[in-house]
Every structure is written in C-alpha cells, then in structure tokens.
C-alpha positions in Angstrom: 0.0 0.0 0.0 2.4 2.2 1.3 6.1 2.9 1.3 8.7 4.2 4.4 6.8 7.7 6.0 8.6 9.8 7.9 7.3 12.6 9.5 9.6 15.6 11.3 8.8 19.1 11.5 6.4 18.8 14.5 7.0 21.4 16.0 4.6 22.9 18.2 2.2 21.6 20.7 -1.4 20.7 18.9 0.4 20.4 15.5 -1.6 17.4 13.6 -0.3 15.6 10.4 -2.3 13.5 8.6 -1.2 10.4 6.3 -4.9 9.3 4.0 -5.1 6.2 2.2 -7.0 6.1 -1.3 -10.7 5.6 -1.1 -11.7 2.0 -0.3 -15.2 0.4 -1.0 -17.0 -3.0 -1.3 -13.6 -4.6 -0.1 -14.2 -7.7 2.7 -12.8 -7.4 6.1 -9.0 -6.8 5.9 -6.2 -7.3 8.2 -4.2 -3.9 7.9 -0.3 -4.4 9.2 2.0 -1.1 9.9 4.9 -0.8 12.1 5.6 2.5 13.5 8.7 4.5 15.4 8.3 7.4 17.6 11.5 9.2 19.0 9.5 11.4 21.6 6.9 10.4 24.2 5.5 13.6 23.1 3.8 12.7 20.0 1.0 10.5 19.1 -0.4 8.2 17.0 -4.3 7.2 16.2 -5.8 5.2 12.8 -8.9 5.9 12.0 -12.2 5.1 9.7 -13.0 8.3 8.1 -16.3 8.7 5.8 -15.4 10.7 2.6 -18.6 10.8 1.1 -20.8 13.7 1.2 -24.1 13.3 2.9 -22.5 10.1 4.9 -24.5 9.3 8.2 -21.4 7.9 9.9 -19.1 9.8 11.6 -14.9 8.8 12.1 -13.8 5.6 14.4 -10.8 5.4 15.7 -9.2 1.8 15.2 -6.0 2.2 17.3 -4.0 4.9 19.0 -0.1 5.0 20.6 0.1 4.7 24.4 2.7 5.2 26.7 3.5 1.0 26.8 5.1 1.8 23.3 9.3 1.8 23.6 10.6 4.9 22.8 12.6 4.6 19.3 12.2 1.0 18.7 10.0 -0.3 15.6 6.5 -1.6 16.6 4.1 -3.6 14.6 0.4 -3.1 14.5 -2.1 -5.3 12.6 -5.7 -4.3 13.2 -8.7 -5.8 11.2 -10.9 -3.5 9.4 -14.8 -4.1 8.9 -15.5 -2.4 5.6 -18.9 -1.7 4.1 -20.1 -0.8 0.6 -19.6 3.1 1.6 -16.2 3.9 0.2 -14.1 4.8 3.4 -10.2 6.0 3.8 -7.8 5.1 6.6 -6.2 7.9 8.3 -3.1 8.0 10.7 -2.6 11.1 12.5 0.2 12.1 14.0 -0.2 14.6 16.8 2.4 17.0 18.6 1.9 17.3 22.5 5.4 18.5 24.0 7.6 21.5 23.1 10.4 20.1 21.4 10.8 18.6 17.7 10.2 15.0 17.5 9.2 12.6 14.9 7.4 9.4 13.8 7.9 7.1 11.0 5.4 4.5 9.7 6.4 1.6 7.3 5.4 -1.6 5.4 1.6 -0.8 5.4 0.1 -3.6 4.2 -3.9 -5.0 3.8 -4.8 -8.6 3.3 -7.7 -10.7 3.2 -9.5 -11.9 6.0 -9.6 -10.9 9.9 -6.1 -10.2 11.9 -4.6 -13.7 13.7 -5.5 -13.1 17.6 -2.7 -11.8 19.5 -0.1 -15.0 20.9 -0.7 -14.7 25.1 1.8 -15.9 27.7 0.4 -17.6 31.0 
C-alpha cells in the first residue's frame, strides 16, 4: 500500500499531520499491518475510519491509537482488522504534537490482506 513515511517538522504543541489512504469500498474485512517509530513520548499516533462521502450518516472511528506502553525509538508492529462496508471509506493516521520540542514518527510496510487479523499469541 504504502512505502517508508517519515514525518519531522512537528513542532509545536497541537500540530496534527495526517497520512490518507486512497478511497476504499466493497472490499471484505481486511487485516491492515504497519509498524511504526516514535523518537519522543510527546507525540502521538491514532488510525482511523473516516467517511469521505458527502451526505455520509457515519461519523470517524478510531481503530487504534499509541500509548505510553510503546518503547521509545524501537520499531512496533500493529495489525488491526478493518470491517469495511459498501460506503467507500479511507484510513487515516494522525500524527499529533503534544510537548515542546521537535520529535518525529515514522510509519512503514503498510500492508492489507484478506480476511480478519490472527489473535494476538498470550503468555500464561
């Protein structure tokens, strides 16, 4: 889907930067893989449905968002299945600035592929 994203030039706290996917419709659920980097606690990271279409009764749902368990500068993968319906829909990442200094976050190896996301492996 996607190649190596790298965002700098965050700035300022509030600053929002916002990586869109092309439209998607009538697809069947999907397993959507990323990794992602942060160098800062101070900036985020949330994926999320959004509803192009004008005169669309649904309103943006966040799939996933950064938390502090992250590690700090250390590649992280993320698969998350995605319901789609036959309204054409885009996935979003937004990147968010909350700090004062620079930082950045990368993304990479975005990928979709048929079928619902393998259940994450749990230790007992």
């Amino acid at each position: 889907m996607y190649g190596h994203v790298m965002w700098a030039g965050l700035r300022d706290p509030g600053n929002k930067v916002t990586l869109t996917s092309p439209k998607m419709a009538n697809l069947q659920t999907q397993c959507l893989k990323f990794y992602f980097l942060r160098g800062d606690e101070s900036i985020s990271l949330r994926l999320y449905e959004h509803y192009p279409s004008a005169g669309s009764s649904r309103t943006d749902r966040v799939l996933w968002h950064s938390n502090d368990t992250h590690l700090l500068s250390e590649w992280i993968r993320v698969q998350q299945t995605v319901l789609f319906t036959s309204e054409p829909i885009t996935l979003n990442w937004e990147a968010e600035m909350h700090g004062t200094s620079p930082a950045k976050i990368e993304i990479d190896d975005i990928s979709l592929t048929p079928f619902q996301c393998d259940p994450p492996i749990t230790c007992r």
